[in-house]
PDB file of N, CA, C and O in Angstrom:
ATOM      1  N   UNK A   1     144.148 -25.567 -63.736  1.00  0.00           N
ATOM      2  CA  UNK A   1     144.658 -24.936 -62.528  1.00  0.00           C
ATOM      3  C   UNK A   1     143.583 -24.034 -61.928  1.00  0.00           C
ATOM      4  O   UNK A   1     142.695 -23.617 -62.672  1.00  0.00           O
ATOM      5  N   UNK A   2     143.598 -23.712 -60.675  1.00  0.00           N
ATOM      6  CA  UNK A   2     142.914 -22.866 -59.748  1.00  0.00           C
ATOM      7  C   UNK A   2     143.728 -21.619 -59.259  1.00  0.00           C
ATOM      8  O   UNK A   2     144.940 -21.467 -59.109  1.00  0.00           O
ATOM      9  N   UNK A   3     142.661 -20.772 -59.059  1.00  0.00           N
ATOM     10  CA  UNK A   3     143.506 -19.566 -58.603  1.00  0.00           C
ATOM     11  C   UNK A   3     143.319 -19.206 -56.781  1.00  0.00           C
ATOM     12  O   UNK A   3     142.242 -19.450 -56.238  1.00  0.00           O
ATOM     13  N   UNK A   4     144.174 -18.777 -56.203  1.00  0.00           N
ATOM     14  CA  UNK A   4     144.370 -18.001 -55.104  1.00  0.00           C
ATOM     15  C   UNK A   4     144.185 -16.639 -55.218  1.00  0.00           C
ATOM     16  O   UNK A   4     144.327 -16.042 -56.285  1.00  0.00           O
ATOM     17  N   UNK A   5     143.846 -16.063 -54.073  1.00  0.00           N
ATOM     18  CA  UNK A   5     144.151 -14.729 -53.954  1.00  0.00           C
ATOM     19  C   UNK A   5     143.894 -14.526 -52.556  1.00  0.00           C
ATOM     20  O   UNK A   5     142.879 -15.066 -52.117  1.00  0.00           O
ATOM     21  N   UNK A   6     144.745 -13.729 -51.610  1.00  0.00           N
ATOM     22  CA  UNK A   6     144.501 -13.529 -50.237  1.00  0.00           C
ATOM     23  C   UNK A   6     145.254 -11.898 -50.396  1.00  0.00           C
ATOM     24  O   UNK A   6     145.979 -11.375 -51.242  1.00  0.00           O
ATOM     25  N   UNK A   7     144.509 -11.360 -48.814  1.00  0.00           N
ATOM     26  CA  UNK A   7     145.310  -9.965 -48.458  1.00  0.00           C
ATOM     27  C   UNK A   7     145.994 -10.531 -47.821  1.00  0.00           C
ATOM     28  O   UNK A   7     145.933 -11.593 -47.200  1.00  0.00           O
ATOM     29  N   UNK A   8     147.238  -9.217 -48.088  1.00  0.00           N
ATOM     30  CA  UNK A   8     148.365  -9.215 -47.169  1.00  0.00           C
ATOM     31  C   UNK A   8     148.483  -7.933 -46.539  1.00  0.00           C
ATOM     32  O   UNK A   8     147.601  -7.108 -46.774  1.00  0.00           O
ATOM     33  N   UNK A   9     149.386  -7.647 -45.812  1.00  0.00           N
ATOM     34  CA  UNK A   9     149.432  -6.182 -45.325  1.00  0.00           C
ATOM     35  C   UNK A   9     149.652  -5.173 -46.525  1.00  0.00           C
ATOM     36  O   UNK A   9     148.765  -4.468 -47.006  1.00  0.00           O
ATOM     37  N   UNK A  10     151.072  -5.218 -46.962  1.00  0.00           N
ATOM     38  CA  UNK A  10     150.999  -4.743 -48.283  1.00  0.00           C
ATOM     39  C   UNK A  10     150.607  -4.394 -49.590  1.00  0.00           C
ATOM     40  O   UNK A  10     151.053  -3.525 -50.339  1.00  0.00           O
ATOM     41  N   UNK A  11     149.250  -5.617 -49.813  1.00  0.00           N
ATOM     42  CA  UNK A  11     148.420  -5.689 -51.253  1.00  0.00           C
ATOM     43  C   UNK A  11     147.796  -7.287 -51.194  1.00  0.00           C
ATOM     44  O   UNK A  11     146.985  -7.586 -50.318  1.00  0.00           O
ATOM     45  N   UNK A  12     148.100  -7.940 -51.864  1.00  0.00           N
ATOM     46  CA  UNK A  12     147.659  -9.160 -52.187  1.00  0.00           C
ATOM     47  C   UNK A  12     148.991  -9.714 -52.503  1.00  0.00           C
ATOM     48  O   UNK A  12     150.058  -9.205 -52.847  1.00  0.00           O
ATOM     49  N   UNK A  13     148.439 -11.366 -52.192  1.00  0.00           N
ATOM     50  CA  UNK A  13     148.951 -12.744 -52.856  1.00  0.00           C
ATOM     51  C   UNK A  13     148.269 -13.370 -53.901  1.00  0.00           C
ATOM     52  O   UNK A  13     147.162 -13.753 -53.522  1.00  0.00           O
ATOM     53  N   UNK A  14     148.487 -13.599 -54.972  1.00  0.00           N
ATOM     54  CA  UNK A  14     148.129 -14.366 -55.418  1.00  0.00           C
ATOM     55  C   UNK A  14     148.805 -15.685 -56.569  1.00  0.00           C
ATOM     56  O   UNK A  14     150.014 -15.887 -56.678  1.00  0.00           O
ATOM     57  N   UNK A  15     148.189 -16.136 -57.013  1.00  0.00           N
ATOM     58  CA  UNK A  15     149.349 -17.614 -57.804  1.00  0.00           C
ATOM     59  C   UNK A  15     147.544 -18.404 -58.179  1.00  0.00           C
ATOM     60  O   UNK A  15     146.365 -18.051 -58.180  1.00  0.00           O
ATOM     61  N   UNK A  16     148.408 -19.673 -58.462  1.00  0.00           N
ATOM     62  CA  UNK A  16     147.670 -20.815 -58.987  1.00  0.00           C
ATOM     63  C   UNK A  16     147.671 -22.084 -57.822  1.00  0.00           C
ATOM     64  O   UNK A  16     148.678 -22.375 -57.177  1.00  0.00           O
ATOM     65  N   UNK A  17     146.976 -22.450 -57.748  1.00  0.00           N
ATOM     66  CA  UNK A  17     146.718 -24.001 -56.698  1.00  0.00           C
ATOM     67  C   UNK A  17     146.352 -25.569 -57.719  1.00  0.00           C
ATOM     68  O   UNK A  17     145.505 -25.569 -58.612  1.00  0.00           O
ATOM     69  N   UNK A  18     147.046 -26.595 -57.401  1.00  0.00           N
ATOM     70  CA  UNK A  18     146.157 -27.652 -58.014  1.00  0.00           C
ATOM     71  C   UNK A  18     146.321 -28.708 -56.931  1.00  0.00           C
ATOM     72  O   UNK A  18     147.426 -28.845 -56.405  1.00  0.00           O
ATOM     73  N   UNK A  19     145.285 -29.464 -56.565  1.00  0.00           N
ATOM     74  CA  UNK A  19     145.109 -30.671 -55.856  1.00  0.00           C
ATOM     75  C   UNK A  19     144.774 -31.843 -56.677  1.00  0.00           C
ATOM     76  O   UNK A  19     143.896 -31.982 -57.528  1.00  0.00           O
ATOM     77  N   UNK A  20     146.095 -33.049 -56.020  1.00  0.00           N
ATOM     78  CA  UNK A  20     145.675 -33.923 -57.280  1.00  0.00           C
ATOM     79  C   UNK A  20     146.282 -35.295 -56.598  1.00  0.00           C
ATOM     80  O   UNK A  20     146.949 -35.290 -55.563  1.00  0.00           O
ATOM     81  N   UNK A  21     145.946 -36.437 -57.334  1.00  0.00           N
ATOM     82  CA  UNK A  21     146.711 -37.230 -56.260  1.00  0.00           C
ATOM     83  C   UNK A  21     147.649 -38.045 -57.124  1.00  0.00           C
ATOM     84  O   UNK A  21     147.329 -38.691 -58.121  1.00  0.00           O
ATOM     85  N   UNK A  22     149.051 -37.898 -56.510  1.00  0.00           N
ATOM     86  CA  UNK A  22     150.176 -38.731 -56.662  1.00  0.00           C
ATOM     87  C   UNK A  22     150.257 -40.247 -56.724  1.00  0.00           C
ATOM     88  O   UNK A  22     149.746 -41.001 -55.896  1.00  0.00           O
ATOM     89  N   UNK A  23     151.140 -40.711 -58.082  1.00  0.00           N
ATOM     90  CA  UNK A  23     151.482 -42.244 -58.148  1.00  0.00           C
ATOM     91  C   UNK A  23     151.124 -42.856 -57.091  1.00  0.00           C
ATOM     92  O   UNK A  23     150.262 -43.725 -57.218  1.00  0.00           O
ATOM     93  N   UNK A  24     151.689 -42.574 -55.744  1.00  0.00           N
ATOM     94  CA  UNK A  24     151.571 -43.403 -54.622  1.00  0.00           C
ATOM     95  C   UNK A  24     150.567 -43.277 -53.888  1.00  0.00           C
ATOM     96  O   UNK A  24     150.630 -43.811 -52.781  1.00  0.00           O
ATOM     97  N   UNK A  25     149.397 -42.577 -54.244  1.00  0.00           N
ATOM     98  CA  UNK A  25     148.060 -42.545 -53.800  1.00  0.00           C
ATOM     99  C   UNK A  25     147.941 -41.465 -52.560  1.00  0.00           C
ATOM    100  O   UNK A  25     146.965 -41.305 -51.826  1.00  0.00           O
ATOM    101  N   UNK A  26     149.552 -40.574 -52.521  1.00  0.00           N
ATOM    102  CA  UNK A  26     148.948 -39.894 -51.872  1.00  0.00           C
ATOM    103  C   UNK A  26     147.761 -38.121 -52.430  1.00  0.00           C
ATOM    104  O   UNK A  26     147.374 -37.868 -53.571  1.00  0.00           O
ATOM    105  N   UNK A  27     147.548 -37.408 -51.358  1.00  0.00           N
ATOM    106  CA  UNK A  27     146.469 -36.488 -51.883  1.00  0.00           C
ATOM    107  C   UNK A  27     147.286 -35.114 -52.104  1.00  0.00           C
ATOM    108  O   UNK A  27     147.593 -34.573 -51.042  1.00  0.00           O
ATOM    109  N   UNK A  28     147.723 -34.405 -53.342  1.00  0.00           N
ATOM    110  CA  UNK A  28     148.259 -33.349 -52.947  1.00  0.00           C
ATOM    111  C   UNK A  28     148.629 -32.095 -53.052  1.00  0.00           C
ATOM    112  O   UNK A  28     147.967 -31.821 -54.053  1.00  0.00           O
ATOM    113  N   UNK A  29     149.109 -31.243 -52.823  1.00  0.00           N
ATOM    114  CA  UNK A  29     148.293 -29.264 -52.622  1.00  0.00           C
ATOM    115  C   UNK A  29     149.837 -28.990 -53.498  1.00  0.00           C
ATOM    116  O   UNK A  29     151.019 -29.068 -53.162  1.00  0.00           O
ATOM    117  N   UNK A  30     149.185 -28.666 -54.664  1.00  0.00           N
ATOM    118  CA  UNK A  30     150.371 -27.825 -55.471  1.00  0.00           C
ATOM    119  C   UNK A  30     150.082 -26.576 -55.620  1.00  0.00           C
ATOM    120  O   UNK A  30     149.305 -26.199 -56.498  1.00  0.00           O
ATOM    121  N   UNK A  31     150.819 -25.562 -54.566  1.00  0.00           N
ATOM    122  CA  UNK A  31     150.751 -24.180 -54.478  1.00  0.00           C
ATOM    123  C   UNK A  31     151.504 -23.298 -54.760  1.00  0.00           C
ATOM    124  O   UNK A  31     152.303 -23.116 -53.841  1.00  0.00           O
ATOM    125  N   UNK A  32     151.738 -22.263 -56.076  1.00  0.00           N
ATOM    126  CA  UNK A  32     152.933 -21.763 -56.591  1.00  0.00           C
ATOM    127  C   UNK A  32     153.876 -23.002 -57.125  1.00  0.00           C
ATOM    128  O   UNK A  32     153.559 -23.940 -57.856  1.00  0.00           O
ATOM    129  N   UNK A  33     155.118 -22.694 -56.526  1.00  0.00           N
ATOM    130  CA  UNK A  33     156.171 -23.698 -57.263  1.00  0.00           C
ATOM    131  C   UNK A  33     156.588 -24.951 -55.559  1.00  0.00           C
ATOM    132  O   UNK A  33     157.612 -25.551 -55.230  1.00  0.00           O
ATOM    133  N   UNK A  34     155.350 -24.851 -54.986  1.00  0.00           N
ATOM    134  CA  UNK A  34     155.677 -25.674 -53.510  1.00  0.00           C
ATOM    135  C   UNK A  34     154.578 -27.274 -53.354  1.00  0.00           C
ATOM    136  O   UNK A  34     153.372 -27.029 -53.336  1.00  0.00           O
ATOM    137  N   UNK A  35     154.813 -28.159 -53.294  1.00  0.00           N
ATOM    138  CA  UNK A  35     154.208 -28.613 -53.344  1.00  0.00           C
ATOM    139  C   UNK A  35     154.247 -29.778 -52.234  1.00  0.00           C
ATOM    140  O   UNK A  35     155.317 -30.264 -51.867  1.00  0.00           O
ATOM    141  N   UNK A  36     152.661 -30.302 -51.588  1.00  0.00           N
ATOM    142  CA  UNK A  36     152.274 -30.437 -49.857  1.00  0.00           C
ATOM    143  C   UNK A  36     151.647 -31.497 -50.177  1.00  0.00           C
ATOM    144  O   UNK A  36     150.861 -31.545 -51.123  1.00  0.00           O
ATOM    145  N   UNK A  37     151.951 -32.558 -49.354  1.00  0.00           N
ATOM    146  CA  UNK A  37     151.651 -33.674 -49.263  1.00  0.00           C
ATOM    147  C   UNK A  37     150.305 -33.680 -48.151  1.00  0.00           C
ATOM    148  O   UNK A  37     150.621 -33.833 -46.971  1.00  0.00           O
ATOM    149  N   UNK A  38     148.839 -33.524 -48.462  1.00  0.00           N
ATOM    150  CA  UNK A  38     147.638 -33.931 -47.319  1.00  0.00           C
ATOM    151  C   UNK A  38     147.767 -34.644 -46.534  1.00  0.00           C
ATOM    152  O   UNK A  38     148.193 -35.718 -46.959  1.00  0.00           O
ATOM    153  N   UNK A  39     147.573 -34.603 -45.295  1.00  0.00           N
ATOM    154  CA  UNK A  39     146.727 -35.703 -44.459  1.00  0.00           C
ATOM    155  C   UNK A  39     145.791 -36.071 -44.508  1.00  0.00           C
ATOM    156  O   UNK A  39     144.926 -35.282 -44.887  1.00  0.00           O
ATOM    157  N   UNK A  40     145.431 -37.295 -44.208  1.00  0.00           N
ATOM    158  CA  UNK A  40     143.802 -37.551 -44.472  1.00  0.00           C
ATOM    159  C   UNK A  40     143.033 -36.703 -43.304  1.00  0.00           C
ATOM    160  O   UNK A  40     141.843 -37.004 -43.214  1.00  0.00           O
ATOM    161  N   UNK A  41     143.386 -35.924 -42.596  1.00  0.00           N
ATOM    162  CA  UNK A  41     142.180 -34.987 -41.509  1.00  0.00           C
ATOM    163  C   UNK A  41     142.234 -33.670 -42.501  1.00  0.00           C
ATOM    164  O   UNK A  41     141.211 -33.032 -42.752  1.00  0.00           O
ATOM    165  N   UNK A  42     143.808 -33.247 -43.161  1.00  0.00           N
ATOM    166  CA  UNK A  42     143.287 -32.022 -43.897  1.00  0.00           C
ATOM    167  C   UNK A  42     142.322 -32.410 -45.051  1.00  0.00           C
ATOM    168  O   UNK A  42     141.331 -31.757 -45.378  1.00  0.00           O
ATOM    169  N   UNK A  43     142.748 -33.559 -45.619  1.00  0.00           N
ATOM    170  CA  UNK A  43     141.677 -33.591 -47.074  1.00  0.00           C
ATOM    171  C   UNK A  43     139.776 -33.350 -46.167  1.00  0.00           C
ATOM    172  O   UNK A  43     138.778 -32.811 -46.644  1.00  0.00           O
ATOM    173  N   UNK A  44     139.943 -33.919 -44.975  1.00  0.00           N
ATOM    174  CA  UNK A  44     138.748 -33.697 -44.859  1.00  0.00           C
ATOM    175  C   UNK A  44     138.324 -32.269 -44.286  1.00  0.00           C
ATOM    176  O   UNK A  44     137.264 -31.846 -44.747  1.00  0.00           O
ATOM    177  N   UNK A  45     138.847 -31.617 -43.541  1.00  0.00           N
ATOM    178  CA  UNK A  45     139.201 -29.843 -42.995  1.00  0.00           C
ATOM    179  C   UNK A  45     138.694 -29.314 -44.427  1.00  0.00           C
ATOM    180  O   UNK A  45     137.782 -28.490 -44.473  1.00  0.00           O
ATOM    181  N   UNK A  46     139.311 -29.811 -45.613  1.00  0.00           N
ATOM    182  CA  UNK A  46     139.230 -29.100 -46.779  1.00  0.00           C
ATOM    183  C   UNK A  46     138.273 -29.055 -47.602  1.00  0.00           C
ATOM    184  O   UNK A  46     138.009 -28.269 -48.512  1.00  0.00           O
ATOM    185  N   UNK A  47     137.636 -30.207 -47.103  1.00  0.00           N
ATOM    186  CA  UNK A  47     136.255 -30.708 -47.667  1.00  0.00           C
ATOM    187  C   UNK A  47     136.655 -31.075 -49.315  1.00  0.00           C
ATOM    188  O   UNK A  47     135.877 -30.824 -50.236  1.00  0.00           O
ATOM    189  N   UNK A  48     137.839 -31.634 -49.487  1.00  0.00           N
ATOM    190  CA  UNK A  48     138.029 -32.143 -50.424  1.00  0.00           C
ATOM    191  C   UNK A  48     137.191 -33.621 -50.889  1.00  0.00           C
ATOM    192  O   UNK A  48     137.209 -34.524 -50.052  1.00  0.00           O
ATOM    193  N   UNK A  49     136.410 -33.888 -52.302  1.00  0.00           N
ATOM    194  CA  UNK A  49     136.126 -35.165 -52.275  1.00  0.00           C
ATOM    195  C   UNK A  49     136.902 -35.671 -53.583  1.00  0.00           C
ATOM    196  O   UNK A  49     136.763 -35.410 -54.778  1.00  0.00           O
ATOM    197  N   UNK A  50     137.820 -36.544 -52.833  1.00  0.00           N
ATOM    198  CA  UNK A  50     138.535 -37.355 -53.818  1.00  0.00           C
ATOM    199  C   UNK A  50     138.143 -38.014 -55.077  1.00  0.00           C
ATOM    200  O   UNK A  50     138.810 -38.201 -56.094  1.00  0.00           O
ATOM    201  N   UNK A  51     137.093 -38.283 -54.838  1.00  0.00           N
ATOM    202  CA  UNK A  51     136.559 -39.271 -55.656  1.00  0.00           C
ATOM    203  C   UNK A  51     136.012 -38.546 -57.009  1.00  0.00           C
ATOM    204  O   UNK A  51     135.492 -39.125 -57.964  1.00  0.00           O
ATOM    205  N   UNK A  52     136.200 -37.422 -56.901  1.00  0.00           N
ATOM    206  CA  UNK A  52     135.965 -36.168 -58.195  1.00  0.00           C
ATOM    207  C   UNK A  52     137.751 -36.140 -58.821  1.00  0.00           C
ATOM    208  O   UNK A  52     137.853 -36.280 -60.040  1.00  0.00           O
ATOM    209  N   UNK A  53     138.641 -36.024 -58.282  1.00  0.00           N
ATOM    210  CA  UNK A  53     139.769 -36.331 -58.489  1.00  0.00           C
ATOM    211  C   UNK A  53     139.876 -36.683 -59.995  1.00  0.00           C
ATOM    212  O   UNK A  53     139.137 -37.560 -60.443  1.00  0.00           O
ATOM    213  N   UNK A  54     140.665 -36.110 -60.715  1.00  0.00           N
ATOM    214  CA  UNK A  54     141.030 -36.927 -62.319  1.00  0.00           C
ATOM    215  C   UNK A  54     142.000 -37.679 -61.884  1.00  0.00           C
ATOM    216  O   UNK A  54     143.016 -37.411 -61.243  1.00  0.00           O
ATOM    217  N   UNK A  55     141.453 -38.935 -62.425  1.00  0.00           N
ATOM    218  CA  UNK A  55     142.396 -40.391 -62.609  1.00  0.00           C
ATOM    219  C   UNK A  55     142.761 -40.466 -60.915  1.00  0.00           C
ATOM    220  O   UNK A  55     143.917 -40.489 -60.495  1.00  0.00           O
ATOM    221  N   UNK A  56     141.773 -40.493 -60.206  1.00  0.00           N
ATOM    222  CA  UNK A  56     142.252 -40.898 -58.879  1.00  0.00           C
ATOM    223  C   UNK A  56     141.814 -42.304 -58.731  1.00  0.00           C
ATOM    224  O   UNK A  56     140.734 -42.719 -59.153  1.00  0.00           O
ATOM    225  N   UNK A  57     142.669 -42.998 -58.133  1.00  0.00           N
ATOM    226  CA  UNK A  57     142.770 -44.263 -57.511  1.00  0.00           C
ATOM    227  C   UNK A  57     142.327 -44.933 -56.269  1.00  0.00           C
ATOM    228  O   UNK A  57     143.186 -45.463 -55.564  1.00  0.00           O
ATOM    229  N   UNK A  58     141.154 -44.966 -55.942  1.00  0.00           N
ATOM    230  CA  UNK A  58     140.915 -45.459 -54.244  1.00  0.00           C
ATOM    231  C   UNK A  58     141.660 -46.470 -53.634  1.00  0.00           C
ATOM    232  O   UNK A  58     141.973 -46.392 -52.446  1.00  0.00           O
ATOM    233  N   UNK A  59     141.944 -47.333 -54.284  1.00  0.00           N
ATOM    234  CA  UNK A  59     142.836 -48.524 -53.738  1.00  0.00           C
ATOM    235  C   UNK A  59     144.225 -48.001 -53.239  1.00  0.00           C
ATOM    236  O   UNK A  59     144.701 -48.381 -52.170  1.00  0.00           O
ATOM    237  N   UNK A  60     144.966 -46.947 -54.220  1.00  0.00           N
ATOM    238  CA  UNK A  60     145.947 -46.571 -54.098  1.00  0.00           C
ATOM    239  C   UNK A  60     146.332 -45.486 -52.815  1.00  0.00           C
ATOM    240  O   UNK A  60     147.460 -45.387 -52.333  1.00  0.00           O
ATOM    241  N   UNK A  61     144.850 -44.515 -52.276  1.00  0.00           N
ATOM    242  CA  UNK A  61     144.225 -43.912 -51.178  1.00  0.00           C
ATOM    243  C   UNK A  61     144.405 -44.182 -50.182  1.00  0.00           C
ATOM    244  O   UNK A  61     145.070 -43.628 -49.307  1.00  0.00           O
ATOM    245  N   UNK A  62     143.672 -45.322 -50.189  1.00  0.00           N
ATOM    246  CA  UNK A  62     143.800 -46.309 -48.917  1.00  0.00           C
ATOM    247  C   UNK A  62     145.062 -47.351 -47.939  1.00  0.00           C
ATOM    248  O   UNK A  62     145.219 -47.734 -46.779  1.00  0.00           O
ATOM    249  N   UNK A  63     145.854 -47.482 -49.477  1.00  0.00           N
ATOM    250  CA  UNK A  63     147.180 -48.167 -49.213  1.00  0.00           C
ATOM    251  C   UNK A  63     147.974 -46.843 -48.881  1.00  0.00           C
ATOM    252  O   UNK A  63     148.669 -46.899 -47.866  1.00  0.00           O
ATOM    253  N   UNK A  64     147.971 -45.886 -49.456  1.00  0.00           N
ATOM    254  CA  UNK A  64     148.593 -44.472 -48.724  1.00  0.00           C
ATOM    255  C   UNK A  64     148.604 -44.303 -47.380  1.00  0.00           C
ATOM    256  O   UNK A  64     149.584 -44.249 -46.638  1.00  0.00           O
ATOM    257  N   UNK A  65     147.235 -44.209 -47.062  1.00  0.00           N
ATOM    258  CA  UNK A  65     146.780 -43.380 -45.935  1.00  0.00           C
ATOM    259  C   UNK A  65     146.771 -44.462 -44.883  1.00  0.00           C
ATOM    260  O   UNK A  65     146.491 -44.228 -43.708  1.00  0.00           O
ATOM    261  N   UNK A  66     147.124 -45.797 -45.402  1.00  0.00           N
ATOM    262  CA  UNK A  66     146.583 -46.671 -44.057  1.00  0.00           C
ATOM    263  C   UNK A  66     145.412 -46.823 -44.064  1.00  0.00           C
ATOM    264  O   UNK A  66     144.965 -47.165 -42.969  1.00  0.00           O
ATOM    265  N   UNK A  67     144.669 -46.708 -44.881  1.00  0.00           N
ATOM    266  CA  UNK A  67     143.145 -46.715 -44.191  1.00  0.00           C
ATOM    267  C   UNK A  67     141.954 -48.196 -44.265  1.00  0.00           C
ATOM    268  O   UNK A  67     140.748 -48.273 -44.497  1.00  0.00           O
ATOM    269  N   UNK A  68     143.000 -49.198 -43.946  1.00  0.00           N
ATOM    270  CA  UNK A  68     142.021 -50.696 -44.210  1.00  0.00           C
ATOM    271  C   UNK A  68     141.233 -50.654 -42.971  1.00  0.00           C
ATOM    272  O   UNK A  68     140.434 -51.590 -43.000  1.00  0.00           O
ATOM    273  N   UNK A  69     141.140 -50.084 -42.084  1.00  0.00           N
ATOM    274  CA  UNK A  69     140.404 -50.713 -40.737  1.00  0.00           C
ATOM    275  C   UNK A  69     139.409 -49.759 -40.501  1.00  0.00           C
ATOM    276  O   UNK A  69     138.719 -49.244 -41.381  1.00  0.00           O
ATOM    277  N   UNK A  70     139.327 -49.466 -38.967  1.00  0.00           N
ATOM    278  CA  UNK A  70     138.351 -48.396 -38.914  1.00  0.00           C
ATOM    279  C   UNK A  70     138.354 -46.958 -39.359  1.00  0.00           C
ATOM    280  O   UNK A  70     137.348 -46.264 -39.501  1.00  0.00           O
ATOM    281  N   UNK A  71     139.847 -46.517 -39.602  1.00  0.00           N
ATOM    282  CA  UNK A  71     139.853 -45.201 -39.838  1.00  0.00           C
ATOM    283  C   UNK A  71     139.212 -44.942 -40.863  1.00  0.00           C
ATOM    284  O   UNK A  71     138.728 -43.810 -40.907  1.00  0.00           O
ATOM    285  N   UNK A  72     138.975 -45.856 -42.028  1.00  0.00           N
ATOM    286  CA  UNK A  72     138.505 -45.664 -43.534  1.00  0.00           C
ATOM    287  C   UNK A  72     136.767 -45.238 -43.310  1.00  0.00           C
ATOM    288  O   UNK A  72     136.208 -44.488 -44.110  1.00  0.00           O
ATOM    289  N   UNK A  73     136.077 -45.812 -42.165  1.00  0.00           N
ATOM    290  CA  UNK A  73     135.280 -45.538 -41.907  1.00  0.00           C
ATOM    291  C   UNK A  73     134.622 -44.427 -40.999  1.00  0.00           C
ATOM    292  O   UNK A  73     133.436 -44.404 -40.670  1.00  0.00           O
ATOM    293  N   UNK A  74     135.638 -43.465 -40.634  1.00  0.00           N
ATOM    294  CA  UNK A  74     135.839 -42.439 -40.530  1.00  0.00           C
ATOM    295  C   UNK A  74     135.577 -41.212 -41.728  1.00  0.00           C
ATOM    296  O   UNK A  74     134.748 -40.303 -41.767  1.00  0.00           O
ATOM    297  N   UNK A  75     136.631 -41.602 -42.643  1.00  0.00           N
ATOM    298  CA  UNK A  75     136.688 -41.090 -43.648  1.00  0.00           C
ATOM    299  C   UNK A  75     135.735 -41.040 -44.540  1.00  0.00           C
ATOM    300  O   UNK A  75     135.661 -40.119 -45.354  1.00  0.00           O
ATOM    301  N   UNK A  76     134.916 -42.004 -44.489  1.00  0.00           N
ATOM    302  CA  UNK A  76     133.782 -42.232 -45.436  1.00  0.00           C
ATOM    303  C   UNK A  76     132.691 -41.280 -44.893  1.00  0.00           C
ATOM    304  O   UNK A  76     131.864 -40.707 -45.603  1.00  0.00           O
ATOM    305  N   UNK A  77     132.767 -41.202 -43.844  1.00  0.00           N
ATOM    306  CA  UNK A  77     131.217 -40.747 -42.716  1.00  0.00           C
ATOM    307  C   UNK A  77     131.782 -39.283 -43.272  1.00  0.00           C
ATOM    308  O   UNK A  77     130.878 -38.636 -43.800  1.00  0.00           O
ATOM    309  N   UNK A  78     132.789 -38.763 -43.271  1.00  0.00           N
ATOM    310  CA  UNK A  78     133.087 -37.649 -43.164  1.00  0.00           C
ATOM    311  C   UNK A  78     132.804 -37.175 -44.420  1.00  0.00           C
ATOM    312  O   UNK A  78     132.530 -35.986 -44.586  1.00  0.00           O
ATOM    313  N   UNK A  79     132.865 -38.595 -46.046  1.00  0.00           N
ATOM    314  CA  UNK A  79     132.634 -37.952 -46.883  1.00  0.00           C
ATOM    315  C   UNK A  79     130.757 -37.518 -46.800  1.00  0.00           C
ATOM    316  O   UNK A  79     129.985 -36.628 -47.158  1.00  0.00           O
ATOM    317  N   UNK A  80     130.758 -38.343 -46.347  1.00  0.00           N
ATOM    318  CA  UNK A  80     128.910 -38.774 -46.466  1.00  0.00           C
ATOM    319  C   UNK A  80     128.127 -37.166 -45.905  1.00  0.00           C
ATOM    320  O   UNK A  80     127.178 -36.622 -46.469  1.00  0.00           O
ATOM    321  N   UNK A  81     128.644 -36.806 -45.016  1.00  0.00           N
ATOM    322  CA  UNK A  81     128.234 -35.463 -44.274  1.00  0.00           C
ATOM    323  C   UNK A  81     128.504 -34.523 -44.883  1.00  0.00           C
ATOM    324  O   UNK A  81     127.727 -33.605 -44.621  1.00  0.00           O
ATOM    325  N   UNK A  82     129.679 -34.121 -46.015  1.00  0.00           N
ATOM    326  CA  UNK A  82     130.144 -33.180 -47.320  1.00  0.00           C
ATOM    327  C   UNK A  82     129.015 -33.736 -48.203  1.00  0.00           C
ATOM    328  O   UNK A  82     128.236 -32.989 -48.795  1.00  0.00           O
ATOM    329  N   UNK A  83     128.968 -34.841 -48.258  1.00  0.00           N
ATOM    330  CA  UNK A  83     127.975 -34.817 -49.578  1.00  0.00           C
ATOM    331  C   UNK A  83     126.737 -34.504 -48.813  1.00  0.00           C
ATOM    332  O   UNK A  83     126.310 -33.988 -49.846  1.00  0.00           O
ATOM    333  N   UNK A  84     126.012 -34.376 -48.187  1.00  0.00           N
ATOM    334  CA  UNK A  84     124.594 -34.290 -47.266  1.00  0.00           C
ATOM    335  C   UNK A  84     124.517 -32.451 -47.762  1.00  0.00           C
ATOM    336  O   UNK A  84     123.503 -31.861 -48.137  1.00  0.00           O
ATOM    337  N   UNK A  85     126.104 -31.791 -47.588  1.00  0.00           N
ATOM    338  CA  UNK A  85     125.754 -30.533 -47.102  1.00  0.00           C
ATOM    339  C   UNK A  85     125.926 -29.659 -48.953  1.00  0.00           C
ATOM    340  O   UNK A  85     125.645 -28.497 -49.247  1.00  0.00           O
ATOM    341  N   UNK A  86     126.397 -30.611 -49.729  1.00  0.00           N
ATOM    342  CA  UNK A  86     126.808 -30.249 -51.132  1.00  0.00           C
ATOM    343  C   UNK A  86     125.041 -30.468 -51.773  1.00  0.00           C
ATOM    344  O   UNK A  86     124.493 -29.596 -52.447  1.00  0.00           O
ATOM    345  N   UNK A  87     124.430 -31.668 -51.425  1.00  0.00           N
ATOM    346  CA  UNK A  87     122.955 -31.939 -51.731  1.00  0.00           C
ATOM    347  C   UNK A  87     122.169 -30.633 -51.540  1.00  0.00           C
ATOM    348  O   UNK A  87     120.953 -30.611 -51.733  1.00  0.00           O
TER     349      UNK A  87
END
């Protein structure tokens, strides 16, 4: 698990976060006891790279997200430019 912590007016928030991806290939934000199903524009906003993922599935990704056509190639460019800036 990962930790949070943000201000609030009062003091702080804080809890645990895990991102992980679901049976059905989707990508997703377990925050406290709430848990958020990604879009493929937030995984990329987030600069998440899946492919670090434990036991993640690309096939299963792609059949999620829709992504057989051009959008996948979207997605890829977008990883390619995270990895350029992680290099």
């Amino acid at each position: 698990m990962n930790k949070y912590c943000y201000e609030i007016k009062d003091g702080k928030c804080k809890g645990y976060f895990k991102i992980y991806q679901a049976k059905n290939g989707s990508i997703q934000l377990m925050m406290g006891n709430r848990n958020i199903t990604l879009t493929a524009q937030q995984i990329l906003d987030l600069n998440i790279y899946t492919f670090d993922l434990i036991d993640y599935d690309h096939d299963k990704f792609l059949e999620f997200y829709k992504l057989g056509d051009s959008n996948v190639h979207d997605l890829i460019d977008g990883y390619d430019e995270i990895a350029k800036i992680i290099i």
